[in-house]
VEXGUGU-651920 format. One record per atom (N, C-alpha, C): residue number from 1; residue in one letter; atom name; x, y, z. Coordinates in Angstrom, 3 decimals, always signed. Layout:
<nodes>
NUM|a|CA|X|Y|Z
...
</nodes>
This chain:
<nodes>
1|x|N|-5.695|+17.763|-0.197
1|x|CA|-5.001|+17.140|+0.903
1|x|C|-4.834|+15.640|+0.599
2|x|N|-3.685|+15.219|+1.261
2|x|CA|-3.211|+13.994|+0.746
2|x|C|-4.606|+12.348|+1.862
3|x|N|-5.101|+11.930|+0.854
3|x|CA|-5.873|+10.711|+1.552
3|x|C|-4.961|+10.035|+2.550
4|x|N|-4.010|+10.084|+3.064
4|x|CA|-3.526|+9.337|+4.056
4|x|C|-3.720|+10.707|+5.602
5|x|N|-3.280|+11.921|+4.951
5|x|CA|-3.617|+12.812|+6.150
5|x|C|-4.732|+13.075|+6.493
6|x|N|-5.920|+13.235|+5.524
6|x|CA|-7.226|+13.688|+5.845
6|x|C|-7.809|+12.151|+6.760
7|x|N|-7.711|+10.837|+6.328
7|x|CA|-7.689|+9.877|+7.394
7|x|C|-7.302|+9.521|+8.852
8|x|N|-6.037|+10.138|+8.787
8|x|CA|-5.115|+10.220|+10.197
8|x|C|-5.463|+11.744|+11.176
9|x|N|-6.110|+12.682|+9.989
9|x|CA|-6.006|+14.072|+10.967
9|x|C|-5.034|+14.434|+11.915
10|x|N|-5.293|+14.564|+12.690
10|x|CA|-4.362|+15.288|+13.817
10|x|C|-3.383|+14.606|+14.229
11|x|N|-3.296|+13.126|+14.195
11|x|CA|-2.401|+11.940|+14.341
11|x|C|-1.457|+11.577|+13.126
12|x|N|-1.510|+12.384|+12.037
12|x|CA|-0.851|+12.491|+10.855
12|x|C|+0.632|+12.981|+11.518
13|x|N|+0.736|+14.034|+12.524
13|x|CA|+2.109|+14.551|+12.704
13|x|C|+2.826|+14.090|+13.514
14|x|N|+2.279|+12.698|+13.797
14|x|CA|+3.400|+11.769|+14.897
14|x|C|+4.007|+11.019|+14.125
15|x|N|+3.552|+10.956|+12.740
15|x|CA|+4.415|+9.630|+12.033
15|x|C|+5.986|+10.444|+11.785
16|x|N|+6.718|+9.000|+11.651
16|x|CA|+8.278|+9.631|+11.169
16|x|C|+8.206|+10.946|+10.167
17|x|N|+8.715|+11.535|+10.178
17|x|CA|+9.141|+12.641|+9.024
17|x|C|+9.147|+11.899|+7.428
18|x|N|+10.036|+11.147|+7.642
18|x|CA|+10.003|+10.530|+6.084
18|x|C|+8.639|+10.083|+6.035
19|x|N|+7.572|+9.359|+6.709
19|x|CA|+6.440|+9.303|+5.892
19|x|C|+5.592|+10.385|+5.795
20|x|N|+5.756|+11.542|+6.640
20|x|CA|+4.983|+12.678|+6.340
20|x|C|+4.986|+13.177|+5.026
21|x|N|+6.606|+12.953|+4.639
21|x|CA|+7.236|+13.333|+3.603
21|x|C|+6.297|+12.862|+1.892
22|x|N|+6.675|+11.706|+2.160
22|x|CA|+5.842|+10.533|+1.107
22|x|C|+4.293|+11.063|+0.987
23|x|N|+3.688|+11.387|+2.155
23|x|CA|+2.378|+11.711|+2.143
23|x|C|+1.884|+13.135|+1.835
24|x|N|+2.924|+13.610|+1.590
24|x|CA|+2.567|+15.632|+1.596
24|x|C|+1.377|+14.948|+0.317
25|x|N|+0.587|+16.223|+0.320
25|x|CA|-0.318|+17.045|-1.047
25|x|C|+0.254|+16.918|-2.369
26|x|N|-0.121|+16.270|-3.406
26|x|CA|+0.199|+16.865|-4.213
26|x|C|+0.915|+15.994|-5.048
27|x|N|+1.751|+16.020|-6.926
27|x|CA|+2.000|+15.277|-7.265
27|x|C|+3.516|+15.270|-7.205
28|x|N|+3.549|+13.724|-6.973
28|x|CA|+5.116|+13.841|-6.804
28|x|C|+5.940|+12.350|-7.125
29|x|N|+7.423|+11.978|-7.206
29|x|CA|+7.758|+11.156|-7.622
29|x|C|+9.057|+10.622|-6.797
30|x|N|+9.024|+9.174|-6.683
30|x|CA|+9.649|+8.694|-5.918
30|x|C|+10.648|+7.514|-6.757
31|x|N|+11.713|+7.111|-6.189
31|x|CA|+12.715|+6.218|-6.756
31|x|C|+13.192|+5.336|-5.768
32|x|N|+13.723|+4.256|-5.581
32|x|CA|+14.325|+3.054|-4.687
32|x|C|+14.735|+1.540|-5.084
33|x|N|+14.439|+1.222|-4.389
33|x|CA|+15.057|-0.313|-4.253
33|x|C|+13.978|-1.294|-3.131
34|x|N|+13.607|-2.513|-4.389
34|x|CA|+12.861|-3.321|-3.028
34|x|C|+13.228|-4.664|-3.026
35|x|N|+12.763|-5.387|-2.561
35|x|CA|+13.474|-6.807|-2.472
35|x|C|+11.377|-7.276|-2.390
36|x|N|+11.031|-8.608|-3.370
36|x|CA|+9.842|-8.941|-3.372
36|x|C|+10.208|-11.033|-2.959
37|x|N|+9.029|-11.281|-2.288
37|x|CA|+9.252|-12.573|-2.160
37|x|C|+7.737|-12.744|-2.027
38|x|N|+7.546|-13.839|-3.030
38|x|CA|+6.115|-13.985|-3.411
38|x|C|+5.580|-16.040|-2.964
39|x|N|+4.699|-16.039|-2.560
39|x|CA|+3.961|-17.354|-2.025
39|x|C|+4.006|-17.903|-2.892
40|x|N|+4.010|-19.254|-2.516
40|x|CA|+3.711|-20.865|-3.918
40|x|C|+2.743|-21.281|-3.926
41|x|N|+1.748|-21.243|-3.155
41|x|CA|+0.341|-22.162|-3.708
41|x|C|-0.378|-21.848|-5.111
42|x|N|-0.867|-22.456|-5.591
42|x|CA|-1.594|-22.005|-7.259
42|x|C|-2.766|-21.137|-6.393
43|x|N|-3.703|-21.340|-5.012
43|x|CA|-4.695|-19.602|-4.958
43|x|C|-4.071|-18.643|-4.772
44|x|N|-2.677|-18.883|-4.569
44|x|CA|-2.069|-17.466|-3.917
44|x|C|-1.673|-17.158|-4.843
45|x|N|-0.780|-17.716|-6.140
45|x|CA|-0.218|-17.305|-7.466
45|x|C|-1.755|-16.558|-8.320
46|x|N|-2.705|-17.640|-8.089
46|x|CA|-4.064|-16.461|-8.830
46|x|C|-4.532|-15.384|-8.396
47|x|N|-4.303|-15.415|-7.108
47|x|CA|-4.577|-13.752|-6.800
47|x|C|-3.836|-12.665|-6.605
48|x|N|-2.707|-12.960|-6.838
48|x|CA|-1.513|-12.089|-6.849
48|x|C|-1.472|-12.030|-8.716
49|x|N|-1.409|-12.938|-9.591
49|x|CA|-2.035|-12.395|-10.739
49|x|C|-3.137|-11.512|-10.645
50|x|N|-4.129|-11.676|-10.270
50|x|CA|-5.538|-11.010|-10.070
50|x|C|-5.034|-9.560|-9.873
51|x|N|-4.067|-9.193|-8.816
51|x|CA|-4.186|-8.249|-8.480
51|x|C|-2.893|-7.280|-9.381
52|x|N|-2.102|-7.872|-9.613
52|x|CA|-1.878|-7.413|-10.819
52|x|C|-0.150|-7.113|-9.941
53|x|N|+0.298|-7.460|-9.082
53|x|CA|+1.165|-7.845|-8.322
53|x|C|+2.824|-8.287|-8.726
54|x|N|+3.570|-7.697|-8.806
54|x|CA|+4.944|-8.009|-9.581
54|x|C|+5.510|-8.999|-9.072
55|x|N|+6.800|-10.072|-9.837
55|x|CA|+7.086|-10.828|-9.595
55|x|C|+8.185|-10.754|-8.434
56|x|N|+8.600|-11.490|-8.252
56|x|CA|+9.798|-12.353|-6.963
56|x|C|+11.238|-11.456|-7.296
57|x|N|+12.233|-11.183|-6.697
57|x|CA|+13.454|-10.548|-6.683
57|x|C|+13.567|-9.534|-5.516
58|x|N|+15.284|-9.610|-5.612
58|x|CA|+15.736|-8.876|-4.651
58|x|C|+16.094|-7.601|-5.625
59|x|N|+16.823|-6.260|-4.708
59|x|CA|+17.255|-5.127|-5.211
59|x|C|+16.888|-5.017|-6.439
60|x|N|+15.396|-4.699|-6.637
60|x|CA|+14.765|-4.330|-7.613
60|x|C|+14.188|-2.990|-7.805
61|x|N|+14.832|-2.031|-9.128
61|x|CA|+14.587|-0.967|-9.009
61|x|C|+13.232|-0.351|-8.973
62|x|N|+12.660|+0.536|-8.405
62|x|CA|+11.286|+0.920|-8.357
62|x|C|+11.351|+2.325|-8.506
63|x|N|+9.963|+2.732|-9.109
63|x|CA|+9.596|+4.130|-9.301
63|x|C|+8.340|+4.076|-8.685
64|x|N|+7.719|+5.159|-7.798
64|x|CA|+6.769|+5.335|-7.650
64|x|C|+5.992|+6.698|-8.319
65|x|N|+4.995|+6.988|-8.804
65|x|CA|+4.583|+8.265|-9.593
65|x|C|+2.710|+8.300|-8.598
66|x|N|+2.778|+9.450|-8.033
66|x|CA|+1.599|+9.623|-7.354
66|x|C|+0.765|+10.790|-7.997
67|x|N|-0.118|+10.814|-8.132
67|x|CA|-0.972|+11.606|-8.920
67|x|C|-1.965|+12.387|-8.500
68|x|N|-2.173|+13.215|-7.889
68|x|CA|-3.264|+13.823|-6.755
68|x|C|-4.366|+14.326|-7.585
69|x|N|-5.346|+13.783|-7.910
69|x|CA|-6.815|+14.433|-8.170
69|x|C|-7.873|+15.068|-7.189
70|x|N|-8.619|+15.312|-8.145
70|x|CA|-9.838|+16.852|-7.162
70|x|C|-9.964|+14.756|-5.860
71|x|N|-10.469|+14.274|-6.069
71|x|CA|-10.984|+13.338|-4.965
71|x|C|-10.454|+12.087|-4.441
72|x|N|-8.922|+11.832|-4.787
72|x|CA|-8.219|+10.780|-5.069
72|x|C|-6.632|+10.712|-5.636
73|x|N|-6.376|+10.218|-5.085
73|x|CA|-4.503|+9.842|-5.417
73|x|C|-4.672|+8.229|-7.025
74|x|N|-3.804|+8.671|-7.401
74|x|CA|-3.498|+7.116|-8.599
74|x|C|-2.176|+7.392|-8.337
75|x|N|-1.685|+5.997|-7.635
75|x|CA|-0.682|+5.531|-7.386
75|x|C|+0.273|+4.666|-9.061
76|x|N|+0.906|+5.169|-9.749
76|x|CA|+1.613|+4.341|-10.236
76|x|C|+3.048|+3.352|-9.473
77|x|N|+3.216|+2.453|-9.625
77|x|CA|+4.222|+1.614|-9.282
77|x|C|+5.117|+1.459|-10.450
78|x|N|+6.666|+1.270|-10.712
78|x|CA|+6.921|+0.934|-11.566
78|x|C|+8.102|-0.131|-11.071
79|x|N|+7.855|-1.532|-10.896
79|x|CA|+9.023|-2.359|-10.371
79|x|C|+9.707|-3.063|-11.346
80|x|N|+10.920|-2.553|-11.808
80|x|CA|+12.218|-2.639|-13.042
80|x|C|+11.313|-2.845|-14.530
81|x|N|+9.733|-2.425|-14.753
81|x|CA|+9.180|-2.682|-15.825
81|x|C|+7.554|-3.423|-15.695
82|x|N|+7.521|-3.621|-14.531
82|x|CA|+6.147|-4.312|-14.016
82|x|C|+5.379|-3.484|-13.912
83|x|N|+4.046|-2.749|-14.358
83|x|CA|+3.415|-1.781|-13.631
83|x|C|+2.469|-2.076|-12.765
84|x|N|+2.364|-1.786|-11.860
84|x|CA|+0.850|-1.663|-10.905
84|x|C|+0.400|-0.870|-10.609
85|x|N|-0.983|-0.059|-10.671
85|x|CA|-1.268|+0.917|-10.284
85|x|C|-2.869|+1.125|-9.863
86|x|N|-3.047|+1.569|-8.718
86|x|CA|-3.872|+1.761|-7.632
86|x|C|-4.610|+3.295|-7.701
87|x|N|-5.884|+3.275|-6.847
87|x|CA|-6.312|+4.220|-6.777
87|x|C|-6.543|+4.618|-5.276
88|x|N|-6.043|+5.972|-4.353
88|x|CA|-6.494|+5.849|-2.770
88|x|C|-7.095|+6.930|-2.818
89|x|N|-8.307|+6.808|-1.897
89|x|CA|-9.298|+7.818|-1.033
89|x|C|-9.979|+7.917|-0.413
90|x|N|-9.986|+8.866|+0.274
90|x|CA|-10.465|+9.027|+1.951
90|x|C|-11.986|+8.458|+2.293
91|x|N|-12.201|+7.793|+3.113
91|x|CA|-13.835|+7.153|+3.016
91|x|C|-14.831|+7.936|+3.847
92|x|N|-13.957|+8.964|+4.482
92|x|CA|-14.604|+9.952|+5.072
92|x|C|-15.123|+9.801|+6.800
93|x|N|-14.254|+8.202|+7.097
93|x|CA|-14.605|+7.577|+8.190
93|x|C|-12.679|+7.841|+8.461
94|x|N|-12.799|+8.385|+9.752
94|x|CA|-11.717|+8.729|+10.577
94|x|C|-10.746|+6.892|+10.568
95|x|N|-9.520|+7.173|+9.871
95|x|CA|-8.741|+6.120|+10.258
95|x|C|-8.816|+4.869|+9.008
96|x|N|-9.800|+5.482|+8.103
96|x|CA|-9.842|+4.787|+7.358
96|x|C|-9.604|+5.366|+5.603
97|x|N|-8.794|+4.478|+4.537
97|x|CA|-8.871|+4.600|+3.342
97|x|C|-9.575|+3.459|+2.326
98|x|N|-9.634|+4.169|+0.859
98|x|CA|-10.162|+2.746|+0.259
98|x|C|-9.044|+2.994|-0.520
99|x|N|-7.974|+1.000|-1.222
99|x|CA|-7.425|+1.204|-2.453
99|x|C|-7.891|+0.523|-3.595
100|x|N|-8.332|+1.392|-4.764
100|x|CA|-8.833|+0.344|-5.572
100|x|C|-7.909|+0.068|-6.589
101|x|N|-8.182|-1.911|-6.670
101|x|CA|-7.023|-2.269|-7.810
101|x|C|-8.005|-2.651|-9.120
102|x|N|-8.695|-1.631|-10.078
102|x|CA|-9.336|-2.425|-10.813
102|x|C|-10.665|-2.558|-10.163
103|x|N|-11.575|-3.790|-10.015
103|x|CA|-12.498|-3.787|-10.021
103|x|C|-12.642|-4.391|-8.267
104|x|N|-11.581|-4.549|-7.507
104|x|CA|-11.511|-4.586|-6.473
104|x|C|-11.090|-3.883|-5.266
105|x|N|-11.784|-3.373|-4.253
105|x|CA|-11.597|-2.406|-3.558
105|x|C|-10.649|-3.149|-1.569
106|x|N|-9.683|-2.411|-1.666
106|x|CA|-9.494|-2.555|-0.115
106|x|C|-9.426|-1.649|+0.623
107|x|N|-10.210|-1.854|+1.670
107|x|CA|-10.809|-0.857|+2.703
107|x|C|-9.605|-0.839|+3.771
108|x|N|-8.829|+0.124|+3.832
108|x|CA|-7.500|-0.299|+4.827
108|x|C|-8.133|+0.586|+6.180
109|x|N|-7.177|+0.221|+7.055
109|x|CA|-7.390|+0.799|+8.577
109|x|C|-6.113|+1.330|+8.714
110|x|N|-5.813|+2.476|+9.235
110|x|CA|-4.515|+3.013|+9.301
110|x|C|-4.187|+3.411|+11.091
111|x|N|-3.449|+2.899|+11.275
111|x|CA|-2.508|+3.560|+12.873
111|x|C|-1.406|+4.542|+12.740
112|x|N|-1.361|+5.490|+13.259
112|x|CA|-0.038|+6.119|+13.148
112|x|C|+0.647|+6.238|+14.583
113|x|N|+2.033|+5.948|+14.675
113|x|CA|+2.597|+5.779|+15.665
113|x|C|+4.032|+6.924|+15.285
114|x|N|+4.415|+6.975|+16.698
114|x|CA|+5.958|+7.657|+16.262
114|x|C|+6.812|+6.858|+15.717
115|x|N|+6.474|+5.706|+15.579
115|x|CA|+7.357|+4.762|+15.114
115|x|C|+7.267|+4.214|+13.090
116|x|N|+6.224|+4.025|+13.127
116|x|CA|+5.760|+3.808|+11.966
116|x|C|+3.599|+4.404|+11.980
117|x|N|+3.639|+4.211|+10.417
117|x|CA|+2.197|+3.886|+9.727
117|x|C|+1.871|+2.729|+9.557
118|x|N|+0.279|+2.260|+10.091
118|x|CA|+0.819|+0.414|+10.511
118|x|C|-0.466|+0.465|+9.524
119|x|N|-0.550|-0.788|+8.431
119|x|CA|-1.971|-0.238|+7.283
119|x|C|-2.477|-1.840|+7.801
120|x|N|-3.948|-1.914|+8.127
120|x|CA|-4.505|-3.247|+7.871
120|x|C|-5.598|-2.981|+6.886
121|x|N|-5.832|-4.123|+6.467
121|x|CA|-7.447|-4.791|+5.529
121|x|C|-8.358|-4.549|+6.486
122|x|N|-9.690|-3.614|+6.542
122|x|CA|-10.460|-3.896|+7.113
122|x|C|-11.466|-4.784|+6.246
123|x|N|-11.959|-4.597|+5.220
123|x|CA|-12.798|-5.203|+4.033
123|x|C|-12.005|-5.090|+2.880
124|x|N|-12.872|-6.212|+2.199
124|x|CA|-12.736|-6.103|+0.841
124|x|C|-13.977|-6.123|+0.062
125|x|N|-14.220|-5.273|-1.387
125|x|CA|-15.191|-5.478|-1.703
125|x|C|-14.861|-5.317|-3.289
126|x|N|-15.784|-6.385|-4.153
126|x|CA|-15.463|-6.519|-5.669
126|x|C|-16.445|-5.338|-6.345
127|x|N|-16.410|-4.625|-7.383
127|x|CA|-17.394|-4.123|-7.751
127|x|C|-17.926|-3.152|-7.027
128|x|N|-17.168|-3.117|-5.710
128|x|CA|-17.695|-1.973|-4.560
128|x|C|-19.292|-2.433|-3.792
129|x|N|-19.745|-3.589|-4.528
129|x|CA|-20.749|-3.758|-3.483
129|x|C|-20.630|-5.312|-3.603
130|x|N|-19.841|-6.069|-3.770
130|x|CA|-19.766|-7.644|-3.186
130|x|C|-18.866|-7.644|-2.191
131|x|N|-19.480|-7.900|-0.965
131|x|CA|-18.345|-8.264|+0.189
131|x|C|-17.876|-9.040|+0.840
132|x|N|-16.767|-9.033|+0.653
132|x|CA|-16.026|-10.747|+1.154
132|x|C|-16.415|-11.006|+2.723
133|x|N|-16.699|-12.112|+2.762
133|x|CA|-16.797|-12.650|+3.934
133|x|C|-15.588|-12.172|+4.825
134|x|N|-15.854|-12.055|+6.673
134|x|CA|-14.589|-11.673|+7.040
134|x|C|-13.916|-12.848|+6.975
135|x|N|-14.320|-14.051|+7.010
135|x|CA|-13.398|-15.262|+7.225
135|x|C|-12.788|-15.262|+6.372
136|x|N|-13.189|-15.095|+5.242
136|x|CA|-11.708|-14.711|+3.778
136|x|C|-10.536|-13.844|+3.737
137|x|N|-10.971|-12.717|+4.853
137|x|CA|-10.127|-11.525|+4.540
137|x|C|-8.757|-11.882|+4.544
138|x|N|-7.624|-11.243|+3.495
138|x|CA|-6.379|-11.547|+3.574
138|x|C|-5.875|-10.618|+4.767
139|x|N|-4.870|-10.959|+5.604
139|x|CA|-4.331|-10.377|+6.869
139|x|C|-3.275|-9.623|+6.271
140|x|N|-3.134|-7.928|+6.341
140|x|CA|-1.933|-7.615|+5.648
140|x|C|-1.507|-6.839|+7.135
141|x|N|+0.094|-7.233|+7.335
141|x|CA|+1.581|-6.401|+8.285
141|x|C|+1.694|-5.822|+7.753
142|x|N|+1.482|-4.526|+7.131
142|x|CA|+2.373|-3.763|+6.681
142|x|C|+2.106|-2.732|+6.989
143|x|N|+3.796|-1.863|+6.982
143|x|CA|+3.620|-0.324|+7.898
143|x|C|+4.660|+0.059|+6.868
144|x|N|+4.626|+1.441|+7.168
144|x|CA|+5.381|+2.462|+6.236
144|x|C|+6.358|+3.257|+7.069
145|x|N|+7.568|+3.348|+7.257
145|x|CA|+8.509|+3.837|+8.352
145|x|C|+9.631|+4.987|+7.927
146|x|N|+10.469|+5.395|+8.907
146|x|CA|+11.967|+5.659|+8.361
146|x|C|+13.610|+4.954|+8.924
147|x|N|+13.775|+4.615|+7.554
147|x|CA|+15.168|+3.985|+8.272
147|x|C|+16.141|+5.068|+8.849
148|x|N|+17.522|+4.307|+8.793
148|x|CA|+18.354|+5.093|+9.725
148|x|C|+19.299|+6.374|+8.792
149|x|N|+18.999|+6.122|+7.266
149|x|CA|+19.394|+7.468|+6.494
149|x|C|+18.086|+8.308|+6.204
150|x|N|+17.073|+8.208|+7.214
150|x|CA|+16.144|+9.076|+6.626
150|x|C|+15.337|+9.105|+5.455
151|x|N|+15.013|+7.659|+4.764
151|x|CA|+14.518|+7.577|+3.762
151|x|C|+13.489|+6.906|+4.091
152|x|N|+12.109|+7.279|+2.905
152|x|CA|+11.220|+6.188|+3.557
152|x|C|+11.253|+4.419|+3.374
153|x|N|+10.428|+4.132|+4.180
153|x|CA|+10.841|+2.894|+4.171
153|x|C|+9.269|+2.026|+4.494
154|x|N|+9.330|+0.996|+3.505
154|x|CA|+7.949|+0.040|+3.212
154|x|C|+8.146|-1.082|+3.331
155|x|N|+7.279|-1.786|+4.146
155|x|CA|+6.955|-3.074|+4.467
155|x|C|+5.679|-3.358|+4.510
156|x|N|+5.478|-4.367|+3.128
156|x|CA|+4.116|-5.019|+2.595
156|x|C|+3.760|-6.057|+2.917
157|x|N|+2.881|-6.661|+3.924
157|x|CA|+2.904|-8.217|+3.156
157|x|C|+1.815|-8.856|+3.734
158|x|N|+1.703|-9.480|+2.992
158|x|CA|-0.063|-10.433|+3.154
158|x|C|-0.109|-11.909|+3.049
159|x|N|-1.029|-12.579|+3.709
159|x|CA|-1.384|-13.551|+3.748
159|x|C|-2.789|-13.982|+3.731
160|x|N|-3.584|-15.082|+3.070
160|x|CA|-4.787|-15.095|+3.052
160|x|C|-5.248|-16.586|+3.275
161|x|N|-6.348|-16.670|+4.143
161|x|CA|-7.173|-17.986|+3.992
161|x|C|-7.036|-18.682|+2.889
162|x|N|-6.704|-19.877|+3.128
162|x|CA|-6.675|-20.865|+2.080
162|x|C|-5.545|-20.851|+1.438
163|x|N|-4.650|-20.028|+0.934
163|x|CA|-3.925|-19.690|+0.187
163|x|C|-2.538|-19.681|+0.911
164|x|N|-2.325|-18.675|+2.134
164|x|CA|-1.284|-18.737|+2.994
164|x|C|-0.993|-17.310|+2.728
165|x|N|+1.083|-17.769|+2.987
165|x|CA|+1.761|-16.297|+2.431
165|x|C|+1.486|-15.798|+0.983
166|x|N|+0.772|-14.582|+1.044
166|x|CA|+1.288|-14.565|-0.344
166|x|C|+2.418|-13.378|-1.069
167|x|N|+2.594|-12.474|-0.274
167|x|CA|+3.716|-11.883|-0.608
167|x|C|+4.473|-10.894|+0.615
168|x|N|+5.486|-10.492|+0.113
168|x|CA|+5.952|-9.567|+0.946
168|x|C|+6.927|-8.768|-0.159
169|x|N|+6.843|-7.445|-0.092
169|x|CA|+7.947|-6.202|-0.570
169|x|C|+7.979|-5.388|+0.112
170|x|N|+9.347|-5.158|+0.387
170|x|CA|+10.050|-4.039|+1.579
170|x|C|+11.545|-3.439|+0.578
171|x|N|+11.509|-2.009|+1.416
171|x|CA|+12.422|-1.204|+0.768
171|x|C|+12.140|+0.250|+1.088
172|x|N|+12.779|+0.887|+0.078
172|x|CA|+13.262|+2.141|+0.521
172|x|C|+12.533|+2.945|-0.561
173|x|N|+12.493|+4.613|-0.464
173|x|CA|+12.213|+5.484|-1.682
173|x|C|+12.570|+6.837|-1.138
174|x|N|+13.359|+7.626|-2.142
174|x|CA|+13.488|+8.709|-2.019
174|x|C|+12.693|+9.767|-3.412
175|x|N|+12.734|+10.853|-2.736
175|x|CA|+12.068|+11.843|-3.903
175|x|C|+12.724|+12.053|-4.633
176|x|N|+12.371|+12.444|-5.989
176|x|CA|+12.774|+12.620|-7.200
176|x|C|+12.962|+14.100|-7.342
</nodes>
């Protein structure tokens, strides 16, 4: 079962169709278009390096490649040649996922509405047992929706203490 449904349970079947869609079981592959706009401070440029985070542009082609294992999803990203790629799974606490980038983990909080999938930061943790202070935590908006052709549709974006904006990517994906 897909880590975003076993989190949401029974509240999994109010989200739009297109993100049910995105979220089914199993491995599968996605294609689109995003538009990225990335923060200027030098902490926000280092941790968006850190995290391994693609650069700035509009109508930029994307692939997504999802990978379903016995205990875990690996998210590949592919933005026009940038890769990023993530690991998600269920923490076994209702409403909640972990994504790990590397050696850093984010503990998201998930809402599902008829309207959208709304994802926040609840923690972060390095190594899985260093934990950021909450006063550090970066604040992430972002929800996962459907536009008006029925495709899914993503809106990312974060900001952090000290640092500010540091990015935003929104767009579309259809299945492959």
């Amino acid at each position: 079962m897909d880590p975003f449904e076993q989190a949401l349970g029974d509240h999994f079947t109010i989200l739009p169709q297109a993100v049910q869609n995105f979220h089914r079981a199993g491995n599968r592959r996605f294609h689109g278009e995003t538009n990225i706009t990335r923060g200027d401070t030098l902490l926000g440029r280092l941790m968006l390096r850190a995290g391994g985070f693609p650069p700035a542009g509009n109508n930029i082609p994307v692939h997504v490649q999802v990978d379903q294992l016995a205990d875990k999803e690996v998210w590949t990203r592919n933005f026009a040649g940038h890769i990023m790629q993530s690991c998600l799974r269920f923490t076994g606490t209702d409403g909640e996922l972990e994504e790990s980038f590397g050696p850093l983990t984010l503990h998201l909080r998930l809402t599902a509405t008829p309207e959208a999938l709304c994802i926040g930061i609840a923690k972060i943790t390095l190594f899985k047992y260093l934990h950021a202070p909450r006063f550090l935590l970066p604040d992430s908006q972002s929800n996962e929706s459907s536009d008006p052709q029925g495709r899914f549709r993503f809106n990312i974006t974060a900001t952090a203490p000290f640092a500010g904006f540091l990015i935003r990517y929104s767009g579309h994906l259809v299945a492959e």
